[in-house]
RONUFI-495780 format. One record per residue (C-alpha): z, y, x; residue number from 0; residue in three letters. Coordinates in steps of 0.5 Angstrom, whole numbers. Example, Ala and Ser with C-alpha at 12.3 -4.5 7.8 and 13.67 -1.06 7.14 Angstrom:
// RONUFI-495780
ZANU     c3     c2     c1    n  res
ZANU     16     -9     25    0  ALA
ZANU     14     -2     27    1  SER
// end
This chain:
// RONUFI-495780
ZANU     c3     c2     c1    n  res
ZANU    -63     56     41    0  UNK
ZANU    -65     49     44    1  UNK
ZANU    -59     45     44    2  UNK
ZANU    -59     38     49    3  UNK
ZANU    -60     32     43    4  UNK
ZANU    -54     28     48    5  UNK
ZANU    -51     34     42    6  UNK
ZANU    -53     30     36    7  UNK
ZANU    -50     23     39    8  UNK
ZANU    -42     27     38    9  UNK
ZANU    -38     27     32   10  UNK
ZANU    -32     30     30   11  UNK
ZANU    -25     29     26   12  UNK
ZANU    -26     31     19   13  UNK
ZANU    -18     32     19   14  UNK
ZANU    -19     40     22   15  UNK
ZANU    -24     41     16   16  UNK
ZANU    -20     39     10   17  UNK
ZANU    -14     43     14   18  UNK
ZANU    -19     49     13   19  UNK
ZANU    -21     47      6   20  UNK
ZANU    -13     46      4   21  UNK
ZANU    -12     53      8   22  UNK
ZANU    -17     57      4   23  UNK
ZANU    -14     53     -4   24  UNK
ZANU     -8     55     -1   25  UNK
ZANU    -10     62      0   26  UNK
ZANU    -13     63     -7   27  UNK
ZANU     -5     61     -9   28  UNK
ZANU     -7     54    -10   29  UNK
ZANU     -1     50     -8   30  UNK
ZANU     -3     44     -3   31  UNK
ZANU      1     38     -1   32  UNK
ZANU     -2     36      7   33  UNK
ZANU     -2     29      8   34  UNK
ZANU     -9     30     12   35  UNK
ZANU     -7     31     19   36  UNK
ZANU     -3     27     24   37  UNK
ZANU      2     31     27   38  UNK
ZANU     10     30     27   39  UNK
ZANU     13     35     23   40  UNK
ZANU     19     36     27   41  UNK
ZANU     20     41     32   42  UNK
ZANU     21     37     40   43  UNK
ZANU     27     36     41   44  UNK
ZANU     32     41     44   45  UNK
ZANU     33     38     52   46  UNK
ZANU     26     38     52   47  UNK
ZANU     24     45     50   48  UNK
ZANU     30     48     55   49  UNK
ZANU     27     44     61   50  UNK
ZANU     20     47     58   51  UNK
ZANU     23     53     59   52  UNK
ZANU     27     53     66   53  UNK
ZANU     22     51     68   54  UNK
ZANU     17     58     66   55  UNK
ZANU     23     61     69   56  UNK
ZANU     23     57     76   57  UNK
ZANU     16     59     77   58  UNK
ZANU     12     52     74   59  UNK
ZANU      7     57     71   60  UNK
ZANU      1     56     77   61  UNK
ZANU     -4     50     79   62  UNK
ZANU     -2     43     80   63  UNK
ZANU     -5     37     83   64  UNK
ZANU    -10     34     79   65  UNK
ZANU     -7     27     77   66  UNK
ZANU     -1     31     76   67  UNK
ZANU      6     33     78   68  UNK
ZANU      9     28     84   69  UNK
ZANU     15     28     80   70  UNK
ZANU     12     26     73   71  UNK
ZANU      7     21     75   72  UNK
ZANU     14     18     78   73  UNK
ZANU     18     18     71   74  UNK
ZANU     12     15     67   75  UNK
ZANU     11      9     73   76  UNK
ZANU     19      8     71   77  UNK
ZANU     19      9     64   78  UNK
ZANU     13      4     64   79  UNK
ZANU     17     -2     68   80  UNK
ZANU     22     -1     64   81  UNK
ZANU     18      0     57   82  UNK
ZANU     12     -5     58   83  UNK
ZANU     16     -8     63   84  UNK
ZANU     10     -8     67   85  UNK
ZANU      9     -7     75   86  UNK
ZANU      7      1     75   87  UNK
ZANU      5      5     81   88  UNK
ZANU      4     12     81   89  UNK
ZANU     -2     13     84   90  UNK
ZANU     -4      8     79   91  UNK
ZANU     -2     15     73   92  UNK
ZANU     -6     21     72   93  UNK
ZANU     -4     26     68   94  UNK
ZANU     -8     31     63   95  UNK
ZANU     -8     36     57   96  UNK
ZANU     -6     31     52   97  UNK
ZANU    -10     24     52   98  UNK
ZANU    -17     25     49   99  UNK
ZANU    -19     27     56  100  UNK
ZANU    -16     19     58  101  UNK
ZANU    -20     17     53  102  UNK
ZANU    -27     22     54  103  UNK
ZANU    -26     20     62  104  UNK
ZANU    -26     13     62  105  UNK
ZANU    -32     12     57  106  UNK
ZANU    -36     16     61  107  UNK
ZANU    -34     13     68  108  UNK
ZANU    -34      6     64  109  UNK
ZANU    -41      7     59  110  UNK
ZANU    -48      7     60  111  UNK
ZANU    -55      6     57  112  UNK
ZANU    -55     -1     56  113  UNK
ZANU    -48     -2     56  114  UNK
ZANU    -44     -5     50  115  UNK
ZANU    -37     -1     48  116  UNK
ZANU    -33     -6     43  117  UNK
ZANU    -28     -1     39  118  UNK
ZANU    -23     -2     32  119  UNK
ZANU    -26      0     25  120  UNK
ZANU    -24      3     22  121  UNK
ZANU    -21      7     28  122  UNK
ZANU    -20     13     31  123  UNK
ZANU    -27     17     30  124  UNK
ZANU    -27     19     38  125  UNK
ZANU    -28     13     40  126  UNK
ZANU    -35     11     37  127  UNK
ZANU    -37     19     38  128  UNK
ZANU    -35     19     46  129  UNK
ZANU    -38     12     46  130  UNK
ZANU    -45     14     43  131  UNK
ZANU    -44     20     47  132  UNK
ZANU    -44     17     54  133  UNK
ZANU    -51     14     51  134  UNK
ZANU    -47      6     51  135  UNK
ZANU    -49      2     45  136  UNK
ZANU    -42      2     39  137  UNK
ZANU    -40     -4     36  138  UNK
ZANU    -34     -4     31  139  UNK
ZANU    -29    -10     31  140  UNK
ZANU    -28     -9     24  141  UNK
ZANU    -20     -9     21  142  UNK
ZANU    -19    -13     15  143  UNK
ZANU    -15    -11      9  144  UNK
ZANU    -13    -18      7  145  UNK
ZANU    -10    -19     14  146  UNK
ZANU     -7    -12     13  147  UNK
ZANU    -13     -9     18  148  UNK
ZANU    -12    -14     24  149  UNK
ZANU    -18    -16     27  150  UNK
ZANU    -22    -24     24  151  UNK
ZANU    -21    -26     33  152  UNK
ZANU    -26    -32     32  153  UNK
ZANU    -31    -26     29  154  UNK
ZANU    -29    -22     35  155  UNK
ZANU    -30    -27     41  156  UNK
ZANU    -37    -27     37  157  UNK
ZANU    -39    -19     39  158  UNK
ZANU    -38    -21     47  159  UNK
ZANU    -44    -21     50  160  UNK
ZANU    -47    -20     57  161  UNK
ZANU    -48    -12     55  162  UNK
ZANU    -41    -12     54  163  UNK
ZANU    -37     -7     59  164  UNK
ZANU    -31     -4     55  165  UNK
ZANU    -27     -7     49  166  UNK
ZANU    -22     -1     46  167  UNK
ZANU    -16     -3     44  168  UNK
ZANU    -11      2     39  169  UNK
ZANU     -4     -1     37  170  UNK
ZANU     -1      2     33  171  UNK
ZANU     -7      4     30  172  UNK
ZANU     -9     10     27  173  UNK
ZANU    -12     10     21  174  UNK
ZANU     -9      3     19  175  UNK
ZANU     -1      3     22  176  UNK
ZANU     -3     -5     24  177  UNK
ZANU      0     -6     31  178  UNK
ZANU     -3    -12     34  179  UNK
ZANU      2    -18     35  180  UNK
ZANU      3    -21     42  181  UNK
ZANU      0    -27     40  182  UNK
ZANU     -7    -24     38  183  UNK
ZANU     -7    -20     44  184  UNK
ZANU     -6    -26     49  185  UNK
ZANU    -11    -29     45  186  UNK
ZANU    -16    -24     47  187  UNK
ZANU    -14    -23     54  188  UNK
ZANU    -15    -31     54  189  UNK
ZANU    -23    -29     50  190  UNK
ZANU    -24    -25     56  191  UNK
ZANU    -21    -28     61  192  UNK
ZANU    -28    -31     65  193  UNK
ZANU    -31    -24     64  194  UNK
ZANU    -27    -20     70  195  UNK
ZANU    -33    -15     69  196  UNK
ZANU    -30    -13     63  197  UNK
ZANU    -25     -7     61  198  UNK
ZANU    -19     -5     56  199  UNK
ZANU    -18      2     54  200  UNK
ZANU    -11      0     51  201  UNK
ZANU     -9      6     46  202  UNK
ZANU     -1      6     46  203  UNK
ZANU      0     13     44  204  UNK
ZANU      4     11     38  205  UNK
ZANU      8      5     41  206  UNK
ZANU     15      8     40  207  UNK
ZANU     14      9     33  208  UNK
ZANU     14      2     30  209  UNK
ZANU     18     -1     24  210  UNK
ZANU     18     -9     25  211  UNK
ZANU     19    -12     32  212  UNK
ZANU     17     -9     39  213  UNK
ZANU     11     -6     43  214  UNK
ZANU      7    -11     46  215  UNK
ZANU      2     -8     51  216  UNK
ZANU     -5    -14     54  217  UNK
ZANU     -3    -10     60  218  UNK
ZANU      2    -16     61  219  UNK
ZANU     -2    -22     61  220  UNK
ZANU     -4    -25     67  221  UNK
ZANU     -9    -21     71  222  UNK
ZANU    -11    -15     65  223  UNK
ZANU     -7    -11     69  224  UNK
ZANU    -13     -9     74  225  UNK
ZANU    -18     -9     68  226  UNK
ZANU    -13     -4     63  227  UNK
ZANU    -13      3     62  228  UNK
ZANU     -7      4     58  229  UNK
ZANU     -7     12     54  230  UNK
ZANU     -1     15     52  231  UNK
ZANU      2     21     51  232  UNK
ZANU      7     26     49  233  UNK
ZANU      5     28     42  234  UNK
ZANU      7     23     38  235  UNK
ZANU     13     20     40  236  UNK
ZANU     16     27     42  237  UNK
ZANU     13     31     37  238  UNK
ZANU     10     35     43  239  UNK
ZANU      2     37     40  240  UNK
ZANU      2     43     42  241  UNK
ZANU      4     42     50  242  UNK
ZANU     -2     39     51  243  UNK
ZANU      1     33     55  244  UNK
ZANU     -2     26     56  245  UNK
ZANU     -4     21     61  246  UNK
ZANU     -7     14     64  247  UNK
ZANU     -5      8     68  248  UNK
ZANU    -11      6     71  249  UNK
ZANU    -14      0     75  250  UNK
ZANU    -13      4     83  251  UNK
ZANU    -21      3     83  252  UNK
ZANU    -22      8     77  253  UNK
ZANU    -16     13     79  254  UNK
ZANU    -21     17     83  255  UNK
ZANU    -27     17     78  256  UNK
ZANU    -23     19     73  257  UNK
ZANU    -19     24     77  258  UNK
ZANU    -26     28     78  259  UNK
ZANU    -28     27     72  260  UNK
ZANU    -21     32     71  261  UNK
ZANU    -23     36     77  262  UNK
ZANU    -30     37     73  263  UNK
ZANU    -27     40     66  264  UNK
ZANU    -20     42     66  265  UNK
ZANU    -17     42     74  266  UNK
ZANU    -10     40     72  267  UNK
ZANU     -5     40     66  268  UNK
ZANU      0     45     65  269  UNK
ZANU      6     45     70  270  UNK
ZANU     11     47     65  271  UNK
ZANU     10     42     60  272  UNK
ZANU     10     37     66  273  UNK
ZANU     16     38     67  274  UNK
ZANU     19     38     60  275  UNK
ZANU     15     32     60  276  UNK
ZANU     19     29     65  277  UNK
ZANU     25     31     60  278  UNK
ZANU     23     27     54  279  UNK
ZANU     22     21     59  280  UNK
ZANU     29     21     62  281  UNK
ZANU     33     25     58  282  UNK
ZANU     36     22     51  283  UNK
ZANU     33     18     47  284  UNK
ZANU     35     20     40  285  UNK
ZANU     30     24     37  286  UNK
ZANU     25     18     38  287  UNK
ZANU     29     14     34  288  UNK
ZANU     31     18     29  289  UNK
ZANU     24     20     28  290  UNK
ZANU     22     13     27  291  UNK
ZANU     27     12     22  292  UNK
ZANU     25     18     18  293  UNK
ZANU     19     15     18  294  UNK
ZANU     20      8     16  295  UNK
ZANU     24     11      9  296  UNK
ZANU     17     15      8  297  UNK
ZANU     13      8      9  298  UNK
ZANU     16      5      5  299  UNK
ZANU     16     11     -1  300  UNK
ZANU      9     12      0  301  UNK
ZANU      7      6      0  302  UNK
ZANU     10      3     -6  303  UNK
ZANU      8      9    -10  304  UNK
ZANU      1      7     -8  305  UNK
ZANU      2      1    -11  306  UNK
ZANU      5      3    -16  307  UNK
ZANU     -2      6    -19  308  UNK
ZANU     -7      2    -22  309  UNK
ZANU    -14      2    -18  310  UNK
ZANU    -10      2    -12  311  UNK
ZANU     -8     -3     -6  312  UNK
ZANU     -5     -1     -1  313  UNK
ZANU     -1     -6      5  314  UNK
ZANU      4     -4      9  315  UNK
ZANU      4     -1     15  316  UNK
ZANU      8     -4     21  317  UNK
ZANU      7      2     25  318  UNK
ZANU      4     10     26  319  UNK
ZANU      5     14     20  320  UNK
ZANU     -1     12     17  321  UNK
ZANU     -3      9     10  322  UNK
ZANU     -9      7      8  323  UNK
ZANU    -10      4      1  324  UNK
ZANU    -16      2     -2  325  UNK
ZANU    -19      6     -8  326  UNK
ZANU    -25      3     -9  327  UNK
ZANU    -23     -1    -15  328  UNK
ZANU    -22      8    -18  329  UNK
ZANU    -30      7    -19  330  UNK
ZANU    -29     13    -13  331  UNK
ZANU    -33     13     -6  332  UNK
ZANU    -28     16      0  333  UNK
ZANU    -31     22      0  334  UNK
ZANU    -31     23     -7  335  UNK
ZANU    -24     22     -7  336  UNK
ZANU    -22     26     -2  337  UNK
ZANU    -25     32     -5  338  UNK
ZANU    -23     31    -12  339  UNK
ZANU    -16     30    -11  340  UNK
ZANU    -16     36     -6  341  UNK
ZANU    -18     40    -12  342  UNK
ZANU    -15     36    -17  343  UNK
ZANU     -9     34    -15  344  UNK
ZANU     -7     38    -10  345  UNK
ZANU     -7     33     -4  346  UNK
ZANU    -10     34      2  347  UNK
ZANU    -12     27      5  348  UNK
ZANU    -19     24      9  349  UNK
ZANU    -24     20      7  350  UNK
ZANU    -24     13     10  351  UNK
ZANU    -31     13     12  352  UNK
ZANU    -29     19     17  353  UNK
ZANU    -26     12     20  354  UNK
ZANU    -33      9     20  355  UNK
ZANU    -37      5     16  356  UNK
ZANU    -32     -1     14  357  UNK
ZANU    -27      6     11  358  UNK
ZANU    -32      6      6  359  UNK
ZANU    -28      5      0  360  UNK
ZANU    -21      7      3  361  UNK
ZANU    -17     14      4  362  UNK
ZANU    -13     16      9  363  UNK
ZANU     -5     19      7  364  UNK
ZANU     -1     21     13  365  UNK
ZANU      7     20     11  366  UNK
ZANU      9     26     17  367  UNK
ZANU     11     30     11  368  UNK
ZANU     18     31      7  369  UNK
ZANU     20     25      2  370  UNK
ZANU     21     31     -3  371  UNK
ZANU     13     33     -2  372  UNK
ZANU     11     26     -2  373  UNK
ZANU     14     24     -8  374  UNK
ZANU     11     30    -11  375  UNK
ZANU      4     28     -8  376  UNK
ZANU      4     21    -10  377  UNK
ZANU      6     24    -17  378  UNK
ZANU      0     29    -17  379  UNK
ZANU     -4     23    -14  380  UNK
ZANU     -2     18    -20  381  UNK
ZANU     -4     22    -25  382  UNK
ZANU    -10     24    -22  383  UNK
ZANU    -13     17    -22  384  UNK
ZANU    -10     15    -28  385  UNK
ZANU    -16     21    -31  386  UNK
ZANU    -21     18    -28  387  UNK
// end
């Protein structure tokens, strides 16, 4: 079989292979403690999970427009004025089955041959495959440890060229829990002020899981809102990965491009899940804050159990459920560490350089797991290293 070579250009998660990894241990009898996927662990909440479900009996089961239910385009318009505190118009939200579509739509609607993508490193490692995949040139905005993985603004400022055409944002950001400041993020609406022919990708998707301050969105700033596409969805804040629900708020020029885009891949997303959806956006909010809550405790645990351990750096996160210590100083590339204390240790967590080519000599450990298996992580990890 002849594969298209635009196949070599697409990267994937490493998170799913470890998983597979830790499957297969746990299936020879090895217990594994997981640390390696980004998935709450906690089940959506019950009002959403009862609307889900009248919704299959009230006949939500067949198509629905492509930009999604009238209904929930209404309730995240609402939701965003209320959150972001920014004027949102309906006809501005598309809707898809969970957010990487936003994230595979807008590259390919916004990049091309010649073009230049700005994106965060270590970051998400879709964003760098998407962007090599639409034939666009990757430029990693690198985040630094001794800024507790905020991004140097004046090296930033130095990346914008002429070819410049997309700059992607991601606060919280995963995999470093930094969330950028309102202060940073003005200053780069003000870098890219005189350059309207620039857009923003602002991925959100983990802004209700913050520990200090507020959520703050470049979207906000004086003439960013017809230049920003904010991704968000429902996965991480509502603890609903499996309903597959994300969505876009778009510049009303791209709505269309990104709806066919939609047309052409997946036709629309679910009913019923939009309808829990729009549940979760108007009902209470409770399960929210007590999951953020839950997760600042293990931020804390984990974090000053990794600084306990010698060889081991790691700042505090400020959002997400992510930390990223640094393990250079174990004498241990990322992969390495990885498979050992998989094998070793009994952990199952990523290798920075799965984040790309500034993760090299950082892991990944993801806290959306109890404080009992954390603890119990933490002590395996500990004394992994300490045989090195």
């Amino acid at each position: 079989m002849t594969i298209a070579s635009r196949m070599m250009d697409l990267g994937t998660e490493t998170a799913f292979e470890v998983l597979a990894k830790a499957r297969a241990l746990e299936a020879q009898g090895k217990q594994i403690i997981h640390l390696e996927i980004g998935e709450p662990d906690f089940d959506t909440p019950d009002h959403i999970v009862q609307a889900g479900i009248q919704a299959l009996k009230d006949g939500y089961t067949h198509y629905g427009p492509t930009p999604g239910l009238p209904e929930l385009r209404e309730a995240i318009a609402r939701n965003s004025r209320e959150v972001r505190g920014i004027d949102t118009n309906p006809s501005h939200v598309v809707v898809t089955p969970g957010a990487k579509p936003i994230m595979f739509y807008v590259i390919l609607a916004l990049a091309e041959p010649g073009v230049e993508v700005i994106y965060p490193n270590p970051g998400f490692p879709i964003y760098e495959s998407m962007i090599r995949f639409s034939g666009a040139t990757p430029v990693p905005m690198q985040l630094l440890e001794e800024k507790s993985y905020h991004p140097d603004l004046a090296d930033f400022s130095n990346k914008i060229t002429d070819k410049t055409k997309l700059i992607i944002l991601n606060s919280p950001e995963n995999p470093c829990g930094s969330a950028l400041t309102n202060e940073e993020l003005q200053e780069i609406a003000k870098i890219i002020e005189n350059r309207p022919d620039i857009y923003v990708m602002a991925d959100e998707i983990y802004k209700d899981i913050l520990y200090t301050g507020e959520h703050h969105t470049i979207a906000g700033f004086p003439g960013m809102a017809e230049r920003t596409i904010i991704l968000d969805g429902f996965s991480k804040s509502y603890a609903m990965t499996g309903w597959r629900l994300g969505y876009g708020i778009c510049p009303e020029e791209l709505v269309p491009h990104i709806t066919r885009l939609a047309v052409n891949s997946v036709s629309c997303a679910a009913s019923f899940s939009q309808m829990a959806a729009i549940a979760a956006l108007d009902g209470p909010q409770d399960d929210v804050y007590a999951m953020a809550s839950e997760f600042s405790q293990r931020r804390r645990m984990i974090t000053d159990g990794l600084r306990s351990i010698p060889g081991i750096r790691c700042p505090e996160p400020e959002g997400a459920f992510y930390a990223f210590p640094s393990i250079s100083e174990t004498g241990l590339s990322s992969h390495e560490f990885e498979e050992r204390a998989l094998s070793e240790a009994g952990v199952a967590l990523l290798s920075g350089s799965a984040f790309g080519e500034y993760g090299e000599g950082y892991v990944r450990l993801s806290y959306a797991n109890s404080q009992e298996n954390i603890q119990i992580a933490l002590e395996n990890i500990s004394k992994f290293v300490q045989s090195l």
